[in-house]
C-alpha positions as CSV (number, residue, x, y, z in Angstrom):
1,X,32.5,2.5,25.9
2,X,32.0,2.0,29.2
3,X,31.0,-2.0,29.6
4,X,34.4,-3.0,30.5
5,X,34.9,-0.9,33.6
6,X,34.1,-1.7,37.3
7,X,30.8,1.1,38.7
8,X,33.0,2.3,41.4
9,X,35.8,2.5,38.5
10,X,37.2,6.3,37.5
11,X,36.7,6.9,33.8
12,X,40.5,6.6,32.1
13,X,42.0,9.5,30.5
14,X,40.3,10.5,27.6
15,X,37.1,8.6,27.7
16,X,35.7,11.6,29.0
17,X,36.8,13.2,25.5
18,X,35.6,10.1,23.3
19,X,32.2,10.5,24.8
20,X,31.3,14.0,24.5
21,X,32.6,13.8,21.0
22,X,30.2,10.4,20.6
23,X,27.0,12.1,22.1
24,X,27.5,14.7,20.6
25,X,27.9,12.9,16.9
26,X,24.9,11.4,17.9
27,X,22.7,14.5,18.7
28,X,23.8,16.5,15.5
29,X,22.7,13.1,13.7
30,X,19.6,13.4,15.2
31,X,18.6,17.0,14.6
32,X,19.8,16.4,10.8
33,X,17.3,13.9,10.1
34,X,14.8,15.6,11.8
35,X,15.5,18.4,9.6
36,X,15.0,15.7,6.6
37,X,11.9,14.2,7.9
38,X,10.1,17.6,7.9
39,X,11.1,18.6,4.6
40,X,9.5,15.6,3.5
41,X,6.1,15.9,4.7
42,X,3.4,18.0,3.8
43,X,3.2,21.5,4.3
44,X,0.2,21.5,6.3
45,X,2.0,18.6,8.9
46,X,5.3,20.4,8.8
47,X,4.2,22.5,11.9
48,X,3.0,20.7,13.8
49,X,5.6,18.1,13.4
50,X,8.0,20.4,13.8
51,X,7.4,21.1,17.6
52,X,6.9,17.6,18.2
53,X,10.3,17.0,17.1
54,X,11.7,19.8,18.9
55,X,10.5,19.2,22.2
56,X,12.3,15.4,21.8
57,X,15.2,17.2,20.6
58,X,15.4,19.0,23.5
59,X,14.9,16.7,25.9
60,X,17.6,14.5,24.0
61,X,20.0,17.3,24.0
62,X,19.4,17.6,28.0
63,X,20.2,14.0,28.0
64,X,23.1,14.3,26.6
65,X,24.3,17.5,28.4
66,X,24.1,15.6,31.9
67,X,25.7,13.0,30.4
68,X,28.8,15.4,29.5
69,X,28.6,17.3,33.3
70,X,28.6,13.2,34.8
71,X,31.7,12.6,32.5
72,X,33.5,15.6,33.4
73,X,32.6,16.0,37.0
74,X,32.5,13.0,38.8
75,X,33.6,10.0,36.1
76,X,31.6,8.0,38.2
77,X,31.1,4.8,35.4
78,X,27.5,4.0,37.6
79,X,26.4,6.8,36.9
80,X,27.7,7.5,33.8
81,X,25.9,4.3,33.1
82,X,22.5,5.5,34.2
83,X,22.7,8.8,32.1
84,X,23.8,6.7,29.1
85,X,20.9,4.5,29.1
86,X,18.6,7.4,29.2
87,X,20.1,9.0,26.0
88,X,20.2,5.7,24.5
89,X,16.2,5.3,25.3
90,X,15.4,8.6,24.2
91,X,17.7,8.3,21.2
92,X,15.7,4.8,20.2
93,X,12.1,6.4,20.9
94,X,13.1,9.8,18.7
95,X,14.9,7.3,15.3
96,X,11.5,5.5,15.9
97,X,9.4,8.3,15.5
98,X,11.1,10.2,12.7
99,X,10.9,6.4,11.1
100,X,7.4,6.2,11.7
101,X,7.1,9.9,9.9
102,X,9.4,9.3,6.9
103,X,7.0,6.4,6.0
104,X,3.8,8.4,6.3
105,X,5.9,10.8,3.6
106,X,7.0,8.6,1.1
107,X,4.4,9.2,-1.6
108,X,2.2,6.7,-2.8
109,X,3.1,5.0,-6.1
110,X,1.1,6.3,-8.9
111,X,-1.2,3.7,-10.4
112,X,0.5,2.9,-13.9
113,X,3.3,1.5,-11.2
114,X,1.3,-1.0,-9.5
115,X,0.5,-4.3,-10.2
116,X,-3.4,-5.0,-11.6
117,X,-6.0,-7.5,-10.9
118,X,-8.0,-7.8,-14.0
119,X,-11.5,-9.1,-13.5
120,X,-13.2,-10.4,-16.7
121,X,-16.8,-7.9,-16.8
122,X,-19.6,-9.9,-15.2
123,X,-17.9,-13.6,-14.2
124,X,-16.0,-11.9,-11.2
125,X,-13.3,-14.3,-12.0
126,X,-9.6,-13.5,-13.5
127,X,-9.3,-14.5,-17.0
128,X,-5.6,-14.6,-18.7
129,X,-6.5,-14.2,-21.9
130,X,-9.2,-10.9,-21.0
131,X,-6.0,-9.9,-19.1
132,X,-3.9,-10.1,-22.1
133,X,-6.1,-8.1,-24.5
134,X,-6.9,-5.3,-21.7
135,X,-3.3,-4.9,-21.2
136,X,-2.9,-4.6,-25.0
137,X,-5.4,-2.3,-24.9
138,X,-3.6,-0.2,-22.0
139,X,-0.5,0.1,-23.7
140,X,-2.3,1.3,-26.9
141,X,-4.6,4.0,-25.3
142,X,-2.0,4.9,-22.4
143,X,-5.2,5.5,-20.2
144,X,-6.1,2.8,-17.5
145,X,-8.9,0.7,-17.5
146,X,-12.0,0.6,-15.3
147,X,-14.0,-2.8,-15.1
148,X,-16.5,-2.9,-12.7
């Protein structure tokens, strides 16, 4: 928004407008899927994880309240600039993070759904043909074989 214009440059009218309303978009975004990545997790993680995602939230919405006030105020684009980059960082390390959590709360596939090595008893070697019978087997007792 504010690349093409000089640092010393006044903000034209209704940039101001365009980002408050962008920030803004961009912090209720944020808080959404924060919302969404603590539904997800475990009950036992959800309070903790809740007041670590708070306190970026906060500081994200700080960011982007003296971002407004340098928009408003001065319309200085160098500064402007400044204050942009730090909600930008601290937008990037708080997606990261709630990433990083919506992985650790995707549940783990349940074992019928992943794929099996099937080691012939004793050789410690695959065999096609034992694969072929114990998977016959499988699908005729439903349970899951052991082999050790």
């Amino acid at each position: 928004m504010v690349a093409r214009y000089e640092a010393n440059e006044p903000l034209p009218p209704g940039l101001r407008e365009e980002i408050i309303e962008a920030i803004s978009a961009v912090l209720a975004e944020a808080q959404a899927a924060a919302r969404v990545t603590v539904a997800a997790l475990a009950a036992s993680q959800r309070r903790s994880v809740t007041a670590f995602l708070d306190a970026r939230l906060g500081r994200l919405a700080a960011a982007a309240g003296e971002m407004a006030a340098a928009a408003k105020e001065d319309g200085d684009v160098a500064a402007l600039r400044r204050h942009l980059r730090k909600f930008e960082v601290l937008t990037s390390a708080l997606w990261t993070v709630q990433f990083e959590l919506s992985a650790q709360a995707v549940p783990s596939p349940s074992p019928r759904s992943t794929a099996r090595v099937l080691i012939a008893p004793g050789t410690g070697q695959g065999s096609a043909a034992y694969a072929k019978r114990s998977t016959r087997r499988m699908r005729a007792s439903s349970a899951t074989p052991i082999h050790s």
